[in-house]
Each structure stands twice: as C-alpha cells, then as structure tokens.
N, C-alpha and C positions, 0 to 999 in steps of 0.2 A: 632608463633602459638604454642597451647599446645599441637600437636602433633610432635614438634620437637624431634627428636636422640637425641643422649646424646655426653658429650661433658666434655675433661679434663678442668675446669676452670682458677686456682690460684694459681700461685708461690708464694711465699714473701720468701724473705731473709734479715736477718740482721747483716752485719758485724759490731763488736764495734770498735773503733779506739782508745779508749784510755782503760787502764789500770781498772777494775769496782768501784773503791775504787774510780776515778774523775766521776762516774756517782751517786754515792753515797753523793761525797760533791754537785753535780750538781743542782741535780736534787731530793734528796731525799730519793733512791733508787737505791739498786744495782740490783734492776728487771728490768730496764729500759728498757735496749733491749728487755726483754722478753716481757714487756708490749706491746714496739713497734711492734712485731710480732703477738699478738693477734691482738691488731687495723688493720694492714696489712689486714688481713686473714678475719677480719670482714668484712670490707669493702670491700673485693672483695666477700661475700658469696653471690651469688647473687641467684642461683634459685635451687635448694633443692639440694647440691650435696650431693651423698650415703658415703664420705667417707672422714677424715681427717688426717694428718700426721704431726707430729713438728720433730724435729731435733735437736740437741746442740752439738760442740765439742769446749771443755776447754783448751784452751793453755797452755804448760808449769805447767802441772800436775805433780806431783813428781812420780817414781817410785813405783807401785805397785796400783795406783790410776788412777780408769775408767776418760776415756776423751771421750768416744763419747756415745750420746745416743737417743734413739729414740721412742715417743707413736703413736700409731694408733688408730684409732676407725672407728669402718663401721657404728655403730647406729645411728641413727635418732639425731640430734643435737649434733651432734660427736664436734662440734666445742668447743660449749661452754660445754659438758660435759669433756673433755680432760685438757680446762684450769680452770675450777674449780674442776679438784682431782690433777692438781698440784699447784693450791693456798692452795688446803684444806690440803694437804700434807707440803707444807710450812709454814702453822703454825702454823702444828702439831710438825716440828720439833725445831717451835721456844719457842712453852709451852714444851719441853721437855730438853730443853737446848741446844741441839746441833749445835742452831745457833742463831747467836747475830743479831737484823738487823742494829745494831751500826756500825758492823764489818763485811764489806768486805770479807775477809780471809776467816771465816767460813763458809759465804755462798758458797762460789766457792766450797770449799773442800768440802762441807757436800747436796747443792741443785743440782741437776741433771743440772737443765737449767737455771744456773747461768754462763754461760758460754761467748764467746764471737764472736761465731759465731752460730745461730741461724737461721734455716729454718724453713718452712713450705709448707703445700701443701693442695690444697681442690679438690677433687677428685670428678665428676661428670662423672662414668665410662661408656666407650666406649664402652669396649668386657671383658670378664672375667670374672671372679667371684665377685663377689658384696659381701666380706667379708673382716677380718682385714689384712690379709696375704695381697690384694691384693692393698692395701695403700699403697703410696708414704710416706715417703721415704722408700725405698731398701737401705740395710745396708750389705755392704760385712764386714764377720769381721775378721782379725791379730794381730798377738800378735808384729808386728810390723806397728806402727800408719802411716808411708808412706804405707803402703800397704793393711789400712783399709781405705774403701771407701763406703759413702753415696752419693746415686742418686736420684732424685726427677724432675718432669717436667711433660711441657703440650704437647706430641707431640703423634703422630702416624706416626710407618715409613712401606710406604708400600711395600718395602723388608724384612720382619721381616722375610720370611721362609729361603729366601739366607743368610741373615747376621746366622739364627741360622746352614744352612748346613756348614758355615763358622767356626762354633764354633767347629761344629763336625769333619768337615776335619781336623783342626787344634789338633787334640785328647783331646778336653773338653767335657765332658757332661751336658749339658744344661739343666733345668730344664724348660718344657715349661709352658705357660700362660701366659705371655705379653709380649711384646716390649719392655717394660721398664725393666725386668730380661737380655733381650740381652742386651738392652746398657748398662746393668751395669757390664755384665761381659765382652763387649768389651773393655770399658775403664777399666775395672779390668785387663783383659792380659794384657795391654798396661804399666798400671801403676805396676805391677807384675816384666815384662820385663826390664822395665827402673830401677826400685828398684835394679834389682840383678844386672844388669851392673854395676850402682853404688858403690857395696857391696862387688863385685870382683876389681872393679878399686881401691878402697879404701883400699881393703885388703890386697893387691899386693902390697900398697906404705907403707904399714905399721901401718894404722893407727891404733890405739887402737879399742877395741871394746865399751868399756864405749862412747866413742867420735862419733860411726858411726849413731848413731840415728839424731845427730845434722849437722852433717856433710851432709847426705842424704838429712834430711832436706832442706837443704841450695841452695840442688843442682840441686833437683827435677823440673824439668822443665814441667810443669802444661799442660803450652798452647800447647806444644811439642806434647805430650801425649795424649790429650782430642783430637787435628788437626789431628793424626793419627787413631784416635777410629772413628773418626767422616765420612772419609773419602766415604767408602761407603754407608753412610748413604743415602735415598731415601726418603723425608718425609717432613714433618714441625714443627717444633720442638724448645719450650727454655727449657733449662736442664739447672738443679744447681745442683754440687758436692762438695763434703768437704772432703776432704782425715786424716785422724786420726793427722796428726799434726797440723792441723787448715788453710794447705793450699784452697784455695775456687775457683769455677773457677764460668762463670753463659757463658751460648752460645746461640747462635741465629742461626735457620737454614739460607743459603746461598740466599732465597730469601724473608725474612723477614715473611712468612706465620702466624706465630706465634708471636703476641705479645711479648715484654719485655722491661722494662725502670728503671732505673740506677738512683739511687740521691748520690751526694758526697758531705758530708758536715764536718766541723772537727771531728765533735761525729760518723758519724756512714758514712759506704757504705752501701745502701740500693735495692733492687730490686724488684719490683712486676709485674705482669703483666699486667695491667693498672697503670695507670700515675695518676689519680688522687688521687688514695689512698696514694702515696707516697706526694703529694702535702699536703694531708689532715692532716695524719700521721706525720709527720716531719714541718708543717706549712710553707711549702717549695711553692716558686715561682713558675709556671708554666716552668720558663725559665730554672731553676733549674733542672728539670727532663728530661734525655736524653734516647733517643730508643736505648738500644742495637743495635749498626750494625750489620748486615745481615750477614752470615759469618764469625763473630767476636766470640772470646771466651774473657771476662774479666778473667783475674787470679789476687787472691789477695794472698800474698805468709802470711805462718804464720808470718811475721816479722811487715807485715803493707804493702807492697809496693806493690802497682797492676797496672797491663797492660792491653791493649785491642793490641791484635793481632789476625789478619785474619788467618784461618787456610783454602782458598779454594777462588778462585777468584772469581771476583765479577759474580752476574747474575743478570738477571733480577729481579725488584722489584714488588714483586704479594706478599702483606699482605692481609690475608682472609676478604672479607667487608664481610662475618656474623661477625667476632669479631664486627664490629662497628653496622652492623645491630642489630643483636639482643644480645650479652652477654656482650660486654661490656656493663658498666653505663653509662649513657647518660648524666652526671653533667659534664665531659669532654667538655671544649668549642670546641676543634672542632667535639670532636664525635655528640656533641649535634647542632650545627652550620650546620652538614651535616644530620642528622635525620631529622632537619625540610625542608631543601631542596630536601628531599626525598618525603615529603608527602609535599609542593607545587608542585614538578613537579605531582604529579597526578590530577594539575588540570585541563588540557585539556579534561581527560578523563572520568573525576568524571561528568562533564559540559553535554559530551556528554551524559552520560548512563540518566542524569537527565535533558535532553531536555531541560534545562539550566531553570527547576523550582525549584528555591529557596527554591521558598513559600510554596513548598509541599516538603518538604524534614529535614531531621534532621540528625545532624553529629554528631558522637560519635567514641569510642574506644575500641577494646578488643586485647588483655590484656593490663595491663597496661604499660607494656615496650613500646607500641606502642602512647603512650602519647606528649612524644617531635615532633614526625611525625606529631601527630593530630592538632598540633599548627603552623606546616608550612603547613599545607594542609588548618588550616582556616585561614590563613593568605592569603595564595595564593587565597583561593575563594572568599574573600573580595577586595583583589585588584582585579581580576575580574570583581567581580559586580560593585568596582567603576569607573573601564573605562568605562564601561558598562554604568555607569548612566553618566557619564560626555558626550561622546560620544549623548548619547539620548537629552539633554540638549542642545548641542549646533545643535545638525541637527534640534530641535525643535524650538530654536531659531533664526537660519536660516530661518525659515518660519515661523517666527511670530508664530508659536503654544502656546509657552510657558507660560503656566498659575501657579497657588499655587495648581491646586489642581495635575495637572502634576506632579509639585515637590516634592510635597507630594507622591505622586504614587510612586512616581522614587525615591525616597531616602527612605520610611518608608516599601517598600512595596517588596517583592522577594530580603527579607537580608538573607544571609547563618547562619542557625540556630546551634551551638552546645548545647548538652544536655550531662549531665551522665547518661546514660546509663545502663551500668554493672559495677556494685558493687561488688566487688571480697569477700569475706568473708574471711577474714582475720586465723579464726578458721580453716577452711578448707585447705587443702594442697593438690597437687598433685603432692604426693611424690610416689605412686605407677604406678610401670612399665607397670605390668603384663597386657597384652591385658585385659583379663577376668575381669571385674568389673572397669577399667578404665573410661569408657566413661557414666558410672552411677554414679562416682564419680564427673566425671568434670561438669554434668549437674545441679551439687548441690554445686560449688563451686562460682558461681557469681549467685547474687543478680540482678534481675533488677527494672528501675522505670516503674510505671503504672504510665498510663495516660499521658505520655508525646509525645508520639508517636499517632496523628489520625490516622482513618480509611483511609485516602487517602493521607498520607506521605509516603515518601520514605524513609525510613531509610539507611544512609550509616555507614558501621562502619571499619573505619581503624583497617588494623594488620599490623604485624612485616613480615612475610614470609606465604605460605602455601606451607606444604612437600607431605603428604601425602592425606588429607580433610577430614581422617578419624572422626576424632575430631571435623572438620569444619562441616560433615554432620551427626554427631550423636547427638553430644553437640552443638556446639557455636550455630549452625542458630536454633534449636529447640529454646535456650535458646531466641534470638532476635525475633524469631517468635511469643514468645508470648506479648509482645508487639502490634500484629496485624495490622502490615505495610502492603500498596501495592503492595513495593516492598523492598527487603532489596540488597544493593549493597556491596558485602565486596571488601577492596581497598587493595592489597598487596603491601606494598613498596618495596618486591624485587621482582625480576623477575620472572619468570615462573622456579622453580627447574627440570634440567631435565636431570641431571647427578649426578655419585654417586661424593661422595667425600671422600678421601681418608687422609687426611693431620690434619684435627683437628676436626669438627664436623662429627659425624662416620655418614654419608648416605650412607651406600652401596651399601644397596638391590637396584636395579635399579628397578622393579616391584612394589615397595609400592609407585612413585614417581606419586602424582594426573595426572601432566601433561603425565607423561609414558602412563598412563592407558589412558588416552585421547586421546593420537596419534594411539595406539595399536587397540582402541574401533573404530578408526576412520578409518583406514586402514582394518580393517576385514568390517567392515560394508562396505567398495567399494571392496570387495571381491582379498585383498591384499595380502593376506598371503605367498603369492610367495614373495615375497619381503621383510617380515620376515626372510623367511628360508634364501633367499641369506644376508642376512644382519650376520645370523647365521653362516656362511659358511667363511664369511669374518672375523667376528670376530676372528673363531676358526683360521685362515689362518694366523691373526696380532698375535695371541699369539704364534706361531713358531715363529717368528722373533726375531732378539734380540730387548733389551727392547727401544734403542735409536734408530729404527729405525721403530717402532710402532706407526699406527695414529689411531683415531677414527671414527669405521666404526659404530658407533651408530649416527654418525651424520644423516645416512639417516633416519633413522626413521620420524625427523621432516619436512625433508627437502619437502613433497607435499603440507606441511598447512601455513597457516600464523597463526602470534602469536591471532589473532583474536579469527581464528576456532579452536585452541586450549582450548581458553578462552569460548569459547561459549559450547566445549564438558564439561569441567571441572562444568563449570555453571549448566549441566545438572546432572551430576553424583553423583556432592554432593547435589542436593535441596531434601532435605529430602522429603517424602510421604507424610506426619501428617501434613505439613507447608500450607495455603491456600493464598502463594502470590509467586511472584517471584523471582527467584534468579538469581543474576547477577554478578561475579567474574570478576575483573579489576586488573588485574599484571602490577608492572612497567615493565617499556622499560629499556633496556640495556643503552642506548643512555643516559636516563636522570638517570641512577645508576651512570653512567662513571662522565656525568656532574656536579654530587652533592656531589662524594666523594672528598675531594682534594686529590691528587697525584694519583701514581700509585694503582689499585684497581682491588686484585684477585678476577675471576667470571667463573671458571671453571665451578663451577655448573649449570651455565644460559648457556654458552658458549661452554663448550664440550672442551675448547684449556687449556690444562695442563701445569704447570710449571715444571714437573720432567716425566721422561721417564714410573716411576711408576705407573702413573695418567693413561697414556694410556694403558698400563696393567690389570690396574683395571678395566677401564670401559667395554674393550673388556670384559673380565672375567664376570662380571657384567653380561653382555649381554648372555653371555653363560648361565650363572648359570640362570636365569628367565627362556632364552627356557628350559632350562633341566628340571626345577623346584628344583631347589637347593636353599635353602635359605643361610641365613648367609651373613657374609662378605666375599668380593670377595679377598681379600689378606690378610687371617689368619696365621696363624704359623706354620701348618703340612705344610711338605716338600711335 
C-alpha cells in the first residue's frame, strides 16, 4: 500500500577478479565493473529511495596515491545524477589527456572508480536525516589502508542505544544518528585492535617498516574481526565492508531476516540484494546465484581468495515475507510463483464477500506491485467457476436437465471479469513524505477508466499490504469510488499488520497500525479500557526484565475478537464520507501466507512471536509509548 514506512533497499557490490587491462581486452572497457555496478543498482531501484552511495577501493596503489573513495547524493534521482557526473568527469578527463581509454594504467591512476572493488548502496531511509551525510557508504578514514574502513547495508539493529552505551563505556565518543555510525565504529575498534597487535607483533620480530603495510595486509583476518564486531548485534541486517587494502567482507544476520545473494564467476564476485539483478546483470543462471548464509560473513582478502565463515551458531530461519511481499521485484521465479499463490489463496474469501456473483462484479489492481497477485487471484477464481460449472453440468445431467441453452448459461455466463482500472500516471511521483499534502498528491497520481464499472458491480481491487488505511481512506477508495460501484471490496494479500517491526521495514509506532486502532476502537466501545491499562502495566513490567526473558504482552489486545471483527471494524474506519457504496476490507490468513511462501517465512508482524530478544522489547516499548502518547520509534539511539 502507498501508505507504507520506509525501508533500507539495495546493496550491490562488485568484486573484479582479474587484473582491469583483461577487462579492457574482454570486454572493450576498463569501466566494466563500474558499469556492472550501475546495472546492479538500477535494477534493484525500485520505489523512490531518498538517497544513493557508490564506493571504490584500488589495489596496489603506489605510494602517495588515494585508493579509497566515496560519492553520495540525497536528491531526487541521486542514482542517475551520481553516474553521469562520473561519466561527464571521465571524459572530461580523456579530452584533456590525462587518460588514454586504449590504456588501462592511466585510467586506474588517474579515474576515481576505476578500481577493483566497487560498492553501492540505494538508501530508502528509515530514521534520520534525509541528507547527503546520512548515505551509505560511511567511510572511516587512516593514513593506514588496514585501518581505513568503508560500511554500507540494509539493516536496522534494535539495540542501537546499548551497542552505542558500549561505545562510551569502552572511552569512544560516538557520534549519534544511525545504527549504521555504530556498526561502523564497532567493526572500526575491532579492526583498529587487531591492526595494532599486528604492528607490535611485527615490530618485535624485526620487521622492516617499508615491509609492515604488506605484511599486515597478509595477516588481517577479516572474518575474525567482522564475527567479533557482530557479536552483540540485535537485528536484521546484510552489510558490506572494504578495508583500505581491498580486503571485502559482505555478512548476513544469524537468521536470514535480511536479504543477500553472491554470484562467483571467473570475472567478477558479485553481490546484491535480490537475485535477479545479479542473473540479469551478469546473464548468469538462476542456479548460479547463492543466498548468503545466515550467520555467515563472505571475506574476499586483497590477494583474490575468499571464504564463507560462520561467525554465531545457527538459529532459526525467519527471512522477512514483506521482502517478497512487497519490495522485492516480482520477475524472481520464486518470488513471482508465491505472489500468485498469494492472491489465489484469497479465493475463498473474495467468493464469499461476492455471494459468489461473478456477473456483477470486476477485478482489478492498486498498485501495481500488486500485479503478479492479481494473476493468481484470477486464476484461482476461474478454477473456481470451472468446478463450479462442471459440478452444475453433471448434477444436471444426472437428471436429464441438461439442455444448450443451460450450457450456455453455465459456461458464457457469471465468468470472473478483469479490467484496468488504475492507471498510475507515470509523470507523477510519490516521493513526498510529509503527512501535509501527501494524500492530495496520491489522489492525482492514478488515472482511472470510466465506464467500465456499472451501477450494480462490485468492484474488487487487490493490494500488496494495508499498515496504516490512511491512504486507503483519503486516496485509494475515493480514487475507485468514482468509478461508482455498489460495492468496492479491497483484497490484502498480507495479513492483518498488527505489530511494530523492528529489523528492516521501520513500523514502529504501534498507534498508526489500521488493525491497532480497530481492536482499541472495539474495546472502548464494550467499555474496556480496564484492560488497556493492565495491558499497560504489564508492558511497563516486561521492560524491567532482561531482554531474553521478555514476552508480548500486546498479544492481549487481540485476543476478545476474531480476525473477522477486526476486519469488519477496519471496513468501517476507512470508508470514507464522500463515497455512496460499500466498503468491505478482506486480509489474508496466516495459514495461507505460511502455505504460499516456500520455506521458512518471518511474520512477526501478523504474529506478535519475534525472532530476537529485541523484538520483544520493542513491542512492549511500542505499547508504552501510544499509552503515554510518545511518538517515534520505540528503539531509537538516546540512552
């Protein structure tokens, strides 16, 4: 829905593997990787992020000559504005002579991101400031390349206030405003510490000092380092680092929460966070592209040689299904394979809400992420109707009934109708945040058709999720409403959201949650509010506790209604005034989320049962903060 939170997107990394003078006789170009890094980064840009970051560091740079570097942009099309002022910069510097494109050598020496390890990052921010500082990649900088360190990733850790009291016991001074500052200066002491032992052990046996740059190098143990920084971590999280001599690491949290997947081919180590663009990018197999294991750190050392080692024993496997519901791309055969098994299984329900009339009814989509759904939901309601007519057919055959014009009835007649609908207007954007003028923007962002909806249809129109219905009851149904249906049915193919989330899609406020306000509206109205306050009491109670011994005492909020009456208040809260038909709100089930996803499939959010100790922390906190009236996120960065 277009009132979703906001949400880190897009890693890409490109390790080179051979020398750039073999990508040059290769391929044409000694820009190769870099090129490979903008396609990455295209391809995952999926739905308006505020902010973009690239990365380069240069192996075996001579003395006196920069090897690590880094651009940022917060502006509006930061992606493509970023890589054409470093094409327009390249060649500017090749009408000026300072670089041959004949000749390898000079571009390295002389182009910034001619290098051979290459990041990126597309930033669709969570919490913080929404400017250039606040872009991925974070660059620690030394005049020693083991001890210079660039950090970049998609995670949120909901310990950010302990890891930073951690920094300050420890006597650092933090500087605050993301998560991403602490993990960089976690793995920075880490990598700092390990350096000097190093430096000492080295010094002690004698070795030269021209020699201890290489030597260090050598000995740096990546995975060591990163599995210690990591340790405390609370969260979901893939981070990529690149240490000043081209060592690279890329890690996955402990329970897979977080996307990440690996291509290894002779030219390049590659990583994104979806799978397909590495397919797409690289013209690479399906089979070809591996998940990051869960718990695993990859290190690629400068030399060429990389490992995958665990850094934390295995846990449980909870990868977030929003990645699959709504941010990944749905060209993924399985991502796309379980979207449409998403919106068939809402055929039972669709069936009921429409007293199983076809013939008055029309099925559509908003937005259009919610497309691949719309295609197993009309799939599913065609197989329906055709048990349905077979079934009719032969009981009618059975008693001799069965005539042409029967058949005609039953095959031509109550077929499940798709139409388009809403037309997204491609001009328009809904790149503004800001409450204030948001919802006058979205109501001018889709286009719809006249005339294809009667007076006495029901219009259903599949989505992705509903969080909030703010959007769902200012814009979307106004927007369908004029259309002038009987009744308009909107179909969520996730669940009913009714917990914050803490780990990658920032929901925190527990109070802007449509279903929240539905249980809460439903409990006061049977004069429950005793049962708020003890709910309040209990929260405050679970937050004294340490953190692995904390459960969720927001569960009872739900626990008098069924998901029905929940469904039926939500129905009411969002039907806008202005609209003169009915609204009716249909959420999946848990049951047929579980059934559609393959494998293992995090659902805290529907669920309330957390994968990390932090989860229940938050939620308690959550709870608190709505009674008090505290807005914000429930696990910020002040101590």
């Amino acid at each position: 829905m277009s009132d979703f939170l906001k949400h880190e997107c897009g890693i890409a990394a490109v390790r080179l593997r051979k020398p750039l003078a073999y990508y040059y006789d290769r391929y044409g170009t000694t820009l190769w990787g870099f090129q490979k890094l903008f396609l990455l980064m295209e391809k995952q840009h999926n739905r308006g992020q505020d902010g973009v970051g690239i990365g380069c560091a240069k192996l075996n740079m001579p003395l006196g000559q920069p090897y690590v570097f880094r651009r940022r942009d917060s502006e509006r099309d930061g992606l493509s504005n970023i890589f054409r002022k470093e094409m327009k910069t390249f060649n500017k510097m090749v009408r000026k002579g300072l670089i041959d494109p004949k000749r390898p050598d000079t571009i390295k020496t002389n182009y910034d991101f001619a290098g051979e390890v290459l990041v990126g990052h597309l930033r669709y921010g969570t919490s913080g400031e929404f400017d250039e500082g606040s872009c991925h990649p974070y660059l620690r900088r030394s005049n020693w390349p083991t001890r210079t360190l660039m950090v970049m990733g998609n995670f949120n850790m909901t310990n950010a206030a302990e890891l930073n009291q951690a920094l300050v016991d420890r006597g650092q001074h933090p500087v605050f405003g993301t998560d991403t500052q602490t993990v960089l200066e976690e793995i920075g002491f880490h990598l700092d510490e390990a350096h000097t032992d190093l430096y000492r052990k080295l010094r002690d046996e004698g070795v030269d000092g021209r020699e201890m740059p290489e030597r260090i190098s050598a000995e740096l143990d990546l995975a060591r380092i990163v599995g210690e920084s990591a340790q405390p971590w609370d969260g979901g999280y893939s981070i990529c680092g690149v240490v000043g001599n081209g060592d690279m690491f890329v890690m996955r949290d402990p329970r897979g929460i977080r996307p990440c997947h690996m291509l290894v081919t002779e030219d390049v180590i590659a990583f994104a966070s979806e799978r397909v663009p590495l397919m797409t990018v690289f013209e690479a197999d399906a089979s070809q592209v591996k998940a990051v294991d869960p718990g695993c750190v990859v290190t690629i050392k400068a030399d060429g040689t990389f490992s995958d080692t665990p850094f934390c024993p295995p846990q449980r496997f909870t990868p977030c299904s929003f990645e699959k519901i709504y941010f990944s791309r749905g060209n993924d055969p399985q991502i796309y394979r379980e979207r449409k098994a998403m919106g068939a299984s809402l055929v039972p329900q669709v069936v009921k809400a429409l007293e199983s009339s076809f013939d008055k009814a029309v099925f559509a989509f908003i937005p259009n992420t919610a497309e691949t759904a719309y295609y197993g939901l009309m799939d599913g309601l065609r197989l329906y109707r055709r048990q349905e007519v077979r079934s009719s057919i032969l009981e009618a055959q059975s008693k001799g009934e069965l005539t042409p014009e029967l058949l005609d009835d039953l095959i031509l007649r109550n077929w499940p109708r798709g139409e388009k609908i809403a037309h997204k207007d491609i001009k328009m954007r809904t790149f503004i945040a800001q409450e204030k003028g948001r919802d006058q923007l979205v109501s001018h962002v889709y286009d719809i058709t006249y005339g294809v909806v009667r007076p006495d249809d029901a219009l259903v129109a599949l989505d992705d999720s509903i969080v909030r219905g703010t959007t769902l009851k200012k814009s979307i149904l106004k927007i369908l409403g004029r259309t002038k249906p009987r009744k308009i049915v909107v179909c969520s193919t996730a669940p009913q959201i009714r917990y914050p989330d803490c780990y990658g899609i920032d929901m925190s406020e527990l109070g802007k949650f449509i279903a929240f306000q539905a249980a809460i509206a439903l409990h006061r109205r049977a004069g429950r509010q005793s049962l708020l306050d003890r709910i309040y009491e209990e929260c405050r109670s679970e937050l004294q506790k340490p953190a692995g011994e904390m459960v969720n005492r927001v569960k009872g909020i739900y626990l008098a209604f069924t998901d029905d009456e929940i469904s039926d208040e939500i129905s009411r809260m969002v039907s806008p005034e202005d609209i003169d038909c009915e609204v009716q709100v249909i959420f999946q089930t848990i049951e047929n989320l579980r059934a559609s996803v393959k494998g293992p499939c995090g659902d805290w959010y529907f669920t309330g049962d957390y994968p990390t100790a932090g989860g229940y922390a938050m939620v308690n906190a959550a709870y608190v903060n709505w009674y008090d009236g505290v807005g914000g996120r429930s696990y910020g960065l002040p101590f």
